[in-house]
C-alpha positions in Angstrom: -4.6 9.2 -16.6 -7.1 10.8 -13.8 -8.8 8.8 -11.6 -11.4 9.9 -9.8 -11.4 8.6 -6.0 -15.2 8.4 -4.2 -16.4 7.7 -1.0 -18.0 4.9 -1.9 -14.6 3.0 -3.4 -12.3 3.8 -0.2 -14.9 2.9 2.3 -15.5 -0.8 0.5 -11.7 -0.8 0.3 -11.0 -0.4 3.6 -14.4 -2.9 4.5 -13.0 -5.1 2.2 -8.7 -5.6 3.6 -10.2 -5.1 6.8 -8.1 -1.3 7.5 -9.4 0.3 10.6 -6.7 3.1 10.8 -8.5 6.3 12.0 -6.4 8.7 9.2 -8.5 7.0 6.6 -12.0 8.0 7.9 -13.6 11.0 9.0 -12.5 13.8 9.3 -9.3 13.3 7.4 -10.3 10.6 4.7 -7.0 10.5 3.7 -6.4 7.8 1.0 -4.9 4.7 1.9 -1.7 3.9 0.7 -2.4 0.2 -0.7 -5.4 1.9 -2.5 -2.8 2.7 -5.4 -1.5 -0.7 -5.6 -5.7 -1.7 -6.1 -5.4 1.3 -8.8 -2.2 -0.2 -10.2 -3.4 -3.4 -10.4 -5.7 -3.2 -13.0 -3.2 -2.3 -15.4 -0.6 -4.6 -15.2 -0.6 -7.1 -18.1 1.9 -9.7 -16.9 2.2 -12.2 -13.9 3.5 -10.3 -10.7 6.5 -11.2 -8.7 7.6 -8.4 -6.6 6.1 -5.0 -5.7 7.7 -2.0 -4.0 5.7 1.0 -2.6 6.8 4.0 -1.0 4.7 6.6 0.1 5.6 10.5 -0.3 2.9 12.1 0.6 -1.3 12.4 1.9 -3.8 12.9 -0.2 -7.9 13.1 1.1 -10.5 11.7 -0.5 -12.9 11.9 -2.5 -10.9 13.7 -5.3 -8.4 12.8 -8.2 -5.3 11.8 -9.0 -2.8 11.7 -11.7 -1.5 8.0 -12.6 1.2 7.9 -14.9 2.5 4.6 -15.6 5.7 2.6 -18.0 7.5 -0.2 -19.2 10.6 -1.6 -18.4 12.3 -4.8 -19.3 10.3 -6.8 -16.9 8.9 -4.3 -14.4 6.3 -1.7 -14.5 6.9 1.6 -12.9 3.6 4.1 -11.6 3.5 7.1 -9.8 0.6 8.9 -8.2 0.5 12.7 -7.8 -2.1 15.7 -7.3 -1.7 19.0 -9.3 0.3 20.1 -6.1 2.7 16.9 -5.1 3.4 13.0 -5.7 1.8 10.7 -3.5 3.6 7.7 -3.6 5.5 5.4 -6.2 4.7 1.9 -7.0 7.2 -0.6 -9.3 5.9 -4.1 -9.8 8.1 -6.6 -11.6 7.0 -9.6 -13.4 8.2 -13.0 -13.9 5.9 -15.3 -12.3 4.1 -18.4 -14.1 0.8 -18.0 -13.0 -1.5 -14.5 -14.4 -4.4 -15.6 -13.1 -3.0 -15.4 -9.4 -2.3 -11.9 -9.7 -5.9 -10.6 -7.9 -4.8 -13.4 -4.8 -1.4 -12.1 -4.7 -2.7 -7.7 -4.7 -5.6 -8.8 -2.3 -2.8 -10.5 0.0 -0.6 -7.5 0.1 -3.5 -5.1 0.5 -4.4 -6.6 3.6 -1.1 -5.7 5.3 -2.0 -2.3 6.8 -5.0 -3.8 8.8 -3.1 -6.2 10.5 -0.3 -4.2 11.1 -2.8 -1.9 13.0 -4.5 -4.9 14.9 -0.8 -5.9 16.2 1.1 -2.7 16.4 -1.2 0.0 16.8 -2.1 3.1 14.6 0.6 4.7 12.2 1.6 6.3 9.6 2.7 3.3 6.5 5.4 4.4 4.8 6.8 1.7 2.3 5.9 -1.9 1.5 8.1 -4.3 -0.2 6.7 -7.7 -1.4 8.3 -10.6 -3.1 6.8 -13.6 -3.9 8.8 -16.5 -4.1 5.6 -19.2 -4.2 2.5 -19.4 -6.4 0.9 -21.5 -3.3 -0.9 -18.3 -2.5 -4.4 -19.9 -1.6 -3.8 -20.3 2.2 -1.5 -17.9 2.8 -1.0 -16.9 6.0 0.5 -13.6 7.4 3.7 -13.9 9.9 4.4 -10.2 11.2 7.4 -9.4 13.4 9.0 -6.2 14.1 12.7 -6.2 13.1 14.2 -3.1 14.3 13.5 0.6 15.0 15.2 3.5 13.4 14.6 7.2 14.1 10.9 6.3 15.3 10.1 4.0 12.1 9.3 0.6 13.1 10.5 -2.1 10.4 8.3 -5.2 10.4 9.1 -8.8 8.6 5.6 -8.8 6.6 6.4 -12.5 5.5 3.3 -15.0 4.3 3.7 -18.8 4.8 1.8 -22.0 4.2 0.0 -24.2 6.4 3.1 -26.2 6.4 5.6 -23.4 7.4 6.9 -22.8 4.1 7.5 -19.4 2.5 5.0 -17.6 0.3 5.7 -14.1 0.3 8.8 -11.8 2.3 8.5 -8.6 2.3 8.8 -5.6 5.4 6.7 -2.7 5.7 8.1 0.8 7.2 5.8 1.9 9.9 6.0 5.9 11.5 4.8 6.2 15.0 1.0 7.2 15.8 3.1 11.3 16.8 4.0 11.2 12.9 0.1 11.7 12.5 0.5 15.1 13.2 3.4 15.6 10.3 0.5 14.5 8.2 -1.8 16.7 9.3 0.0 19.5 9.1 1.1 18.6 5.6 -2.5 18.8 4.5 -3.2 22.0 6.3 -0.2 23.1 4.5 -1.5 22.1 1.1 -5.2 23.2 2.1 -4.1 26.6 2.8 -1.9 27.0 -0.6 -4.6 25.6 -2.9 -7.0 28.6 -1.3 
């Protein structure tokens, strides 16, 4: 399936989980990575429990992409590519009770690469794991806490909790470091320069 990708939907995207991330505006207007997830979302048919999302590569918008989507026991399984790479791959798995929590639970995970800038500074997002292990998703609120470093990635707790401490949501997000930006851009100069 090819979707096309505006202006219009990234910029109220971005308005809308509160992203401020410089990569995502002009001039690179490179496609947030939780977009796909808000892509993928309006496909899945069953109650969501976990999702997984790791990011391969940058792709600028406006323009298309390819989503190509199956069905497995109880997960779903997407990937997102252009005519010249894959962007990123996205599983969601399903077991929950509740369908009708699903748009809480996406809009709750889509709003992690916002606050992650607010608290740690411009990067480079490079996977997202979230499990839910709650349906109390109402009032969530987000705990973030960075775990450990590795080669330059930064590994933050991502976990959401209620009002009255308990968990909602874990999950960690791998972060690259503001330099990585320049792997990125170099990537799509890369890319740029082979299409032409």
């Amino acid at each position: 399936m090819i979707i096309k990708i505006t202006n219009p939907d990234v910029l109220n995207f971005l308005e809308r989980t509160g992203d401020r991330n410089s990569i995502h505006q002009k001039p690179l207007n490179l496609i947030p990575g939780m977009f796909y997830l808000h892509l993928a979302s309006s496909i899945f048919t069953r109650p969501i429990k976990e999702v997984s999302i790791t990011f391969k590569a940058p792709a600028k918008y406006p323009g298309s992409v390819e989503m190509e989507y199956h069905f497995k026991g109880d997960s779903q399984t997407f990937r997102f590519s252009t005519n010249r790479e894959q962007l990123c791959d996205l599983t969601a798995k399903f077991n929950c009770t509740n369908p009708e929590l699903n748009p809480r639970k996406i809009e709750l995970i889509c709003q992690i690469p916002g606050k992650l800038v607010d608290k740690f500074g411009e990067g480079v997002y490079m996977r997202q794991q979230m499990r839910f292990v709650s349906d109390n998703v109402k009032n969530a609120r987000l705990k973030l806490k960075e775990k450990r470093a590795r080669e330059n990635l930064k590994v933050i707790s991502t976990n959401y909790h209620s009002s009255d401490g308990s968990l909602i949501a874990e999950g960690s997000a791998i972060v690259g470091p503001k330099e990585a930006l320049k792997e990125v851009l170099k990537s799509i100069k890369d890319s740029v320069q082979e299409a032409n």
